[in-house]
C-alpha positions as a Markdown table, in Angstrom:
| # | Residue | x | y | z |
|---|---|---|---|---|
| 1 | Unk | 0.0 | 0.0 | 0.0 |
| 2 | Unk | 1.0 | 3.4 | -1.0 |
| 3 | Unk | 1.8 | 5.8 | 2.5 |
| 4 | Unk | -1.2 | 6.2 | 3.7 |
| 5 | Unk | -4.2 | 5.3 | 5.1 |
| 6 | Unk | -6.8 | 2.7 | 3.6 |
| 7 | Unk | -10.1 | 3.3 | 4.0 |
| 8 | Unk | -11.0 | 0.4 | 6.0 |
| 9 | Unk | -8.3 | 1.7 | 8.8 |
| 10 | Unk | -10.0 | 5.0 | 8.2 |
| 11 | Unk | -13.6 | 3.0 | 9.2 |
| 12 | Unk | -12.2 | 1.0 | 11.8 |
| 13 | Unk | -9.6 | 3.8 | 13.3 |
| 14 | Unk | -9.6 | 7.5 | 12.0 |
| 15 | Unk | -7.9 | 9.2 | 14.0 |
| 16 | Unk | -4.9 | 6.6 | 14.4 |
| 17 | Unk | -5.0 | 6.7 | 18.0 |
| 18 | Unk | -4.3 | 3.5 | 20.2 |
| 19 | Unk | -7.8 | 3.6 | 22.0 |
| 20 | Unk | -10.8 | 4.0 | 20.6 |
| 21 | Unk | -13.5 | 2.7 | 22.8 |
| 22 | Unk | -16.3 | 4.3 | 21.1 |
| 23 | Unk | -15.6 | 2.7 | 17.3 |
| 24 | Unk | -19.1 | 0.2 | 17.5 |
| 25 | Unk | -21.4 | 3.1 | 19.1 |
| 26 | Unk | -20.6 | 5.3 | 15.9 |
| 27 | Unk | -20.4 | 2.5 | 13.3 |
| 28 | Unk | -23.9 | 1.0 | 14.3 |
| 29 | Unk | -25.1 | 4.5 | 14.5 |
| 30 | Unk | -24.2 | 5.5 | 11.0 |
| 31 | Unk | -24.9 | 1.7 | 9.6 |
| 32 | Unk | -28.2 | 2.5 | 11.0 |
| 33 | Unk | -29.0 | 5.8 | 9.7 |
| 34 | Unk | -27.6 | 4.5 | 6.2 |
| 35 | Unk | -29.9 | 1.7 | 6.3 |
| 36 | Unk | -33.4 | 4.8 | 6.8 |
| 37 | Unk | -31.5 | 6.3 | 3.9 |
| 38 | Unk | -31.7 | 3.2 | 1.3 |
| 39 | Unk | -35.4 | 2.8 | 2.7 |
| 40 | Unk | -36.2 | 6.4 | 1.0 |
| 41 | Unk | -33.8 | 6.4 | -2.0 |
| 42 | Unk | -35.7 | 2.8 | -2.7 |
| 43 | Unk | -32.3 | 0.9 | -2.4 |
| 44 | Unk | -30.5 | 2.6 | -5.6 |
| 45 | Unk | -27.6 | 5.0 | -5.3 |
| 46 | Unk | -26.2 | 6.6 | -7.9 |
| 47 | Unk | -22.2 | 6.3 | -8.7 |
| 48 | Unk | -19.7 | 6.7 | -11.5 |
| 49 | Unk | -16.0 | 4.8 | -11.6 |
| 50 | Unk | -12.9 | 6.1 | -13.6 |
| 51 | Unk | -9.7 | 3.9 | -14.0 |
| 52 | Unk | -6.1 | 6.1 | -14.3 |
| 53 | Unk | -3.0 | 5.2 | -16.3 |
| 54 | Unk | -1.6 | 6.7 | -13.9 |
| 55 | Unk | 1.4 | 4.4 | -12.3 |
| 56 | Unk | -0.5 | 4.6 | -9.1 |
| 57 | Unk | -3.4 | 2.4 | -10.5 |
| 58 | Unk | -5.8 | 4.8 | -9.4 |
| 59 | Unk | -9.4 | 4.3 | -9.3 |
| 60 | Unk | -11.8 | 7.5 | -8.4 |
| 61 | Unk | -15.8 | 6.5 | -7.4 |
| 62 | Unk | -17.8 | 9.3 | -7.6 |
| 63 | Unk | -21.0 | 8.6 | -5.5 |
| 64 | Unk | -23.6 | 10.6 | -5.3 |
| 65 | Unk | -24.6 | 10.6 | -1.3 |
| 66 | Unk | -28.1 | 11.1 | 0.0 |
| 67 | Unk | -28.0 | 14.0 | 2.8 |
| 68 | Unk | -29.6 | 12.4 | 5.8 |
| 69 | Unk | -31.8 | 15.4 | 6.2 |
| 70 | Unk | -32.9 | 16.6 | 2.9 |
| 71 | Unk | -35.3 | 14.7 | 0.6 |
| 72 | Unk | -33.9 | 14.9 | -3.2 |
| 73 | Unk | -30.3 | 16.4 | -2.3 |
| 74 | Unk | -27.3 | 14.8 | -2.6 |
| 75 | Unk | -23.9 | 15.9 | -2.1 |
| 76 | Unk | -20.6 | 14.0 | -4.2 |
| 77 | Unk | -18.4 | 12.5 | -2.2 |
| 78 | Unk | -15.2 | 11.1 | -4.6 |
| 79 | Unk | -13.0 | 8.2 | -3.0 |
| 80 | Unk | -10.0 | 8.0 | -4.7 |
| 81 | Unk | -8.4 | 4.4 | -4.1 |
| 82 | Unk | -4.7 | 3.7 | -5.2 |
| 83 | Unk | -1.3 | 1.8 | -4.0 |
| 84 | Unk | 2.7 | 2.5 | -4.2 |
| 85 | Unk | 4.1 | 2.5 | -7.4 |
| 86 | Unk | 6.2 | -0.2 | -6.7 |
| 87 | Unk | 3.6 | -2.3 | -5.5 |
| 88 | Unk | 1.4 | -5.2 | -8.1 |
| 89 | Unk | -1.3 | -4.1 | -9.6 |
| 90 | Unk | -3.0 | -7.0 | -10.3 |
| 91 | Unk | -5.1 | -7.6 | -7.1 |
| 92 | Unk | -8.3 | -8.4 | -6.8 |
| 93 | Unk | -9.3 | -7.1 | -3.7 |
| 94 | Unk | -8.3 | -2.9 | -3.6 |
| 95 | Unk | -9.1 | -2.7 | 0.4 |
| 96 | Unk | -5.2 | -2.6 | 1.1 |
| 97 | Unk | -5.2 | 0.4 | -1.4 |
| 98 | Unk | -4.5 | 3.8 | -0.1 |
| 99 | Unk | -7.3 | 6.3 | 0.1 |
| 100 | Unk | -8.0 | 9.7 | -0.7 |
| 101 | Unk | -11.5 | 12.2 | -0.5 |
| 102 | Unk | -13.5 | 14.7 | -1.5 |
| 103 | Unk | -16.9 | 16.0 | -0.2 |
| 104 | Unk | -18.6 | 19.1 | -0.8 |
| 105 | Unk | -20.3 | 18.4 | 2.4 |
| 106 | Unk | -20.4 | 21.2 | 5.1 |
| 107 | Unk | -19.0 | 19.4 | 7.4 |
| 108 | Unk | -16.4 | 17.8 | 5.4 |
| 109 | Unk | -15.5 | 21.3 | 4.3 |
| 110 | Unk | -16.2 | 23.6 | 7.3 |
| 111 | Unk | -14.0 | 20.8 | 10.0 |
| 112 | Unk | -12.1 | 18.4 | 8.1 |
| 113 | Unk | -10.8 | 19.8 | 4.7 |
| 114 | Unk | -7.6 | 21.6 | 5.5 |
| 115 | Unk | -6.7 | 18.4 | 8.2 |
| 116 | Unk | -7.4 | 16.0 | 5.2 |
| 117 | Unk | -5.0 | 18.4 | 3.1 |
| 118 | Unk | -2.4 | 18.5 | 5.6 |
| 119 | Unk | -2.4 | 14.1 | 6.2 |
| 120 | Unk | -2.4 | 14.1 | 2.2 |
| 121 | Unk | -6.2 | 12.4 | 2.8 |
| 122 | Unk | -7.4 | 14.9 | -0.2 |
| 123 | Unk | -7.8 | 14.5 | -3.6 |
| 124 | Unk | -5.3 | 17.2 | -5.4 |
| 125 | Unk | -6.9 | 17.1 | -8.4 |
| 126 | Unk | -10.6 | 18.8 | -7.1 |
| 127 | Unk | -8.8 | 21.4 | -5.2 |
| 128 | Unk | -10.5 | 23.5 | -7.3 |
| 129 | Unk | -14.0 | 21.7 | -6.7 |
| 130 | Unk | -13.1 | 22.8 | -3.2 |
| 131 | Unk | -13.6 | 26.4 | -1.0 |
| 132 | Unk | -9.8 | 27.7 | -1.0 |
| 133 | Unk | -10.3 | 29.0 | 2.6 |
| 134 | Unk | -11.3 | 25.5 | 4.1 |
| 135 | Unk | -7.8 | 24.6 | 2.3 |
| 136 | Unk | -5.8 | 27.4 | 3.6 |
| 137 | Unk | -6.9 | 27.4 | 6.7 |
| 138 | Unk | -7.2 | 25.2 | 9.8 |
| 139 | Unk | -10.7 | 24.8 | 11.4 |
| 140 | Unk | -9.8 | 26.8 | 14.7 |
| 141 | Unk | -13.4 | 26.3 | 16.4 |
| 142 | Unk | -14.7 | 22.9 | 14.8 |
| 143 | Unk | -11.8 | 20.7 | 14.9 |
| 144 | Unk | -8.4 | 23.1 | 16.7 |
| 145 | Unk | -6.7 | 19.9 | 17.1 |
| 146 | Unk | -6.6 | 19.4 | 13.4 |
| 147 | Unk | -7.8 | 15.7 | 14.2 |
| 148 | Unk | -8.6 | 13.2 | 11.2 |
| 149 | Unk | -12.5 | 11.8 | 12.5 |
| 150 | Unk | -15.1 | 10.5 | 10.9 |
| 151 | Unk | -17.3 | 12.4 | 8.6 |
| 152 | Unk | -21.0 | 11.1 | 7.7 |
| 153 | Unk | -21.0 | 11.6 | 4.1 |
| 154 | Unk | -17.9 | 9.1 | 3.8 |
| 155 | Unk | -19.0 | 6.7 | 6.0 |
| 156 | Unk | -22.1 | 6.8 | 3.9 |
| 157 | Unk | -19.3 | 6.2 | 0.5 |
| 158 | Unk | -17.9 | 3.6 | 2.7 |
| 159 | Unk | -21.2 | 1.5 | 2.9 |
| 160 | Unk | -22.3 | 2.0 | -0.6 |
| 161 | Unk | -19.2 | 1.3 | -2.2 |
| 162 | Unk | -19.4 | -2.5 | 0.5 |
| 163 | Unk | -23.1 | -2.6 | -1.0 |
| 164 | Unk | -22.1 | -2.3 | -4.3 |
| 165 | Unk | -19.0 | -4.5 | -4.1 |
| 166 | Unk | -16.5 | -1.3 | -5.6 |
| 167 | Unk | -13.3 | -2.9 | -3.6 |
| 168 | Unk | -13.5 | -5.6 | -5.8 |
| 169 | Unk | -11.6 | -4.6 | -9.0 |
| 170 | Unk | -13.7 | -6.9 | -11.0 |
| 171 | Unk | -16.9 | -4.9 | -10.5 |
| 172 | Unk | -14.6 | -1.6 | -10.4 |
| 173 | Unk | -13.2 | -2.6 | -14.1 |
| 174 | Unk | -16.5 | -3.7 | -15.3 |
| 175 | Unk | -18.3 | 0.2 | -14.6 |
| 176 | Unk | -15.1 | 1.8 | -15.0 |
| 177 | Unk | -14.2 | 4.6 | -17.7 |
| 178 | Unk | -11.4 | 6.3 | -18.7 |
| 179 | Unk | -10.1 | 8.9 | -16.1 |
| 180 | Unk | -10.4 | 12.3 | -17.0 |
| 181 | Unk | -9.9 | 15.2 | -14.5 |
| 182 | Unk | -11.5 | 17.5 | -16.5 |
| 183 | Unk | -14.9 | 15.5 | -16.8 |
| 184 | Unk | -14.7 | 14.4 | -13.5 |
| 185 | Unk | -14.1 | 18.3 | -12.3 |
| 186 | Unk | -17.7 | 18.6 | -14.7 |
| 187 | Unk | -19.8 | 16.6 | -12.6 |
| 188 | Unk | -18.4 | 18.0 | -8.9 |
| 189 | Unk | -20.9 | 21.3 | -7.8 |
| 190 | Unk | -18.8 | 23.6 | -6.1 |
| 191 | Unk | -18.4 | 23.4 | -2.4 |
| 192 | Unk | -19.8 | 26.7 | -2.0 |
| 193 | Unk | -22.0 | 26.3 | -4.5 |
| 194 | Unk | -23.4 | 22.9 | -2.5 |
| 195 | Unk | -23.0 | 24.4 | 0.8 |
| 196 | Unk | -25.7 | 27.8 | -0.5 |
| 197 | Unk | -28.0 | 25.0 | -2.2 |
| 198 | Unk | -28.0 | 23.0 | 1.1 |
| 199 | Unk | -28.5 | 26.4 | 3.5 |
| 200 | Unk | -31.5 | 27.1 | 0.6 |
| 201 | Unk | -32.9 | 23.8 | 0.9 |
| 202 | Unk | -32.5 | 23.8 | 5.1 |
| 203 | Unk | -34.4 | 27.1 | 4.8 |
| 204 | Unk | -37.0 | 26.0 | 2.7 |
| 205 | Unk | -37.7 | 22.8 | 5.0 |
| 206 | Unk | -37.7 | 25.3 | 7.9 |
| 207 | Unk | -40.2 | 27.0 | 6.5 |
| 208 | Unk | -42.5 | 24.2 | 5.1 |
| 209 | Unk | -42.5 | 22.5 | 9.1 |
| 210 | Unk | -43.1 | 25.8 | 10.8 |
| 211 | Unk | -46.3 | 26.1 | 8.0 |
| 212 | Unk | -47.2 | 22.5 | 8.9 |
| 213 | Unk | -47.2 | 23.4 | 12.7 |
| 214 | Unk | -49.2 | 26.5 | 12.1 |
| 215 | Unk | -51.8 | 24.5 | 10.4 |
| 216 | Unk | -51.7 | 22.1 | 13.3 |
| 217 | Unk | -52.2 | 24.9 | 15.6 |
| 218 | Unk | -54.9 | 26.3 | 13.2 |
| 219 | Unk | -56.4 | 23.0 | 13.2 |
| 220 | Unk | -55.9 | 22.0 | 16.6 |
| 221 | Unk | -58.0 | 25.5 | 17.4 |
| 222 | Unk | -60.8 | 24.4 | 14.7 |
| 223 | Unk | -61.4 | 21.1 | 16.9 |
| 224 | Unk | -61.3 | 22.8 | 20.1 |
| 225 | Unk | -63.9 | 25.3 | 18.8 |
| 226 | Unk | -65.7 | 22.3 | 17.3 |
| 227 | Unk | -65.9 | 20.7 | 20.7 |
| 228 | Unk | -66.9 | 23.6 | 22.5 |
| 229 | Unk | -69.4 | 24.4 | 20.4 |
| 230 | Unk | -70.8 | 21.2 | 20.5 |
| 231 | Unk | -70.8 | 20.9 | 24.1 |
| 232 | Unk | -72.7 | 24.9 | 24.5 |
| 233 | Unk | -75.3 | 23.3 | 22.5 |
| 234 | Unk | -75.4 | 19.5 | 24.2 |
| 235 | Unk | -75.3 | 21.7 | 27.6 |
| 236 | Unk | -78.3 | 23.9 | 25.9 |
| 237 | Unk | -80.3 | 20.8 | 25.2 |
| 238 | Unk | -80.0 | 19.6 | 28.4 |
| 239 | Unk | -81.0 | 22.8 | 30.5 |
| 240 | Unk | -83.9 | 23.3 | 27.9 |
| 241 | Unk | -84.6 | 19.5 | 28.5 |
| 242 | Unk | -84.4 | 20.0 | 32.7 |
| 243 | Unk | -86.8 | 23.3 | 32.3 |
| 244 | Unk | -89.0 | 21.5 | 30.2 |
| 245 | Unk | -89.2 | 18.2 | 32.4 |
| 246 | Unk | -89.8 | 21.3 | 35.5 |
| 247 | Unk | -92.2 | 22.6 | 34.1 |
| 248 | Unk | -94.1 | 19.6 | 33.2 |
| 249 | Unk | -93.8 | 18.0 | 37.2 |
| 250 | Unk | -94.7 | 21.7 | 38.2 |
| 251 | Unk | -97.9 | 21.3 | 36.1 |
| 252 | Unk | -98.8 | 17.9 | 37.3 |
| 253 | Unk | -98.1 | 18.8 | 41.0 |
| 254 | Unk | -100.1 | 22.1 | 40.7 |
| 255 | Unk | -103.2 | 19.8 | 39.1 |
| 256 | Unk | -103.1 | 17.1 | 41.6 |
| 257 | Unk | -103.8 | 19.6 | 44.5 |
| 258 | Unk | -106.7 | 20.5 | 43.3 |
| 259 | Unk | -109.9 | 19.1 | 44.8 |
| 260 | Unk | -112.4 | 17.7 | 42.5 |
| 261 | Unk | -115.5 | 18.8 | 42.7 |
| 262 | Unk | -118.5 | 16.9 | 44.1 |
């Protein structure tokens, strides 16, 4: 394997660290999550391979992942998987390869890009797919250590790409075209371009649950006024019926004490 880190030790370990009690809490939690996410998308995620010439044997999978959050909205996530030059290229399992990323998902961008940069965890070639800032500069507030962790959008690669069996190189070779940076730069929005579409679509949720809850409210006050109204006129009824039946015993009691003549 090329220097660096596959992405199964990425899975099992980001952050390199000797302990990491926490690994199966996170993994069943995203595994879990994914699994409400194939539900909705109806099992079928959408993904393009390229094969390189390069020496490296490079392979980049460009998956389109489902946000979690928003219906219809995906972001691309590219894993780039390749080995040493030295090493064969003939195996048939790539899980031993190095990996790389891209995301143009906020939090990818926002926490993890420049640290990804920095390990050499980033795909050079869609640097310019990516906000030059989150390059430059180190998260100071989200991640000040600079710490590799997981991010949810590759996690979510991670799964499809085991669903889809894209560590074998069979099935890799079998959808794979030609690589071509500039087509491949074609198909990747913009991080900031993504992030604005996400904040609109956020917004646009926002908006469409607070209108939902209003009509709750609105038709939760309907009912309410329904019910009352209901019960005026059952409590109407009822007085009405109690003067009425009054009345009547009132009538009877008066005609009883009158003595018949004889």
């Amino acid at each position: 394997m090329a220097d660096g880190m596959s992405f199964d030790r990425y899975i099992d370990n980001p952050s390199g660290g000797s302990v990491f009690t926490n690994r199966n809490i996170y993994k069943n939690m995203y595994r879990r999550k994914f699994g409400n996410i194939l539900v909705r998308e109806q099992g079928q995620i959408k993904y393009t391979v390229y094969k390189s010439s390069d020496a490296f044997d490079s392979y980049y999978i460009h998956i389109k992942v489902p946000s979690e959050v928003i219906d219809n909205f995906y972001y691309d996530v590219v894993i780039r998987l390749f080995t040493d030059v030295n090493e064969k290229k003939n195996n048939a399992n790539l899980r031993e390869y190095a990996v790389q990323f891209y995301s143009n998902d906020p939090a990818f961008v926002y926490t993890f890009a420049n640290t990804f940069y920095k390990r050499k965890l980033f795909i050079n070639d869609l640097k310019p797919k990516m906000a030059k800032q989150a390059i430059k500069e180190k998260a100071e507030i989200r991640n000040p250590g600079n710490n590799v962790w997981y991010v949810k959008s590759l996690f979510f690669a991670y799964l499809i790409m085991e669903k889809y069996s894209l560590f074998q190189r069979a099935m890799l070779d079998q959808h794979a075209k030609k690589y071509k940076k500039a087509e491949l730069l074609r198909n990747i929005t913009q991080a900031e371009t993504k992030i604005a579409d996400r904040q609109k679509a956020q917004k646009q949720l926002d908006d469409e649950k607070r209108k939902e809850k209003e009509r709750a409210i609105i038709e939760r006050q309907k009912q309410l006024r329904t019910q009352q109204t209901h019960s005026t006129k059952i409590a109407k009824a009822t007085k009405i019926s109690k003067v009425s039946s009054t009345t009547k015993v009132s009538k009877v009691s008066k005609a009883s004490k009158i003595t018949p003549k004889r």
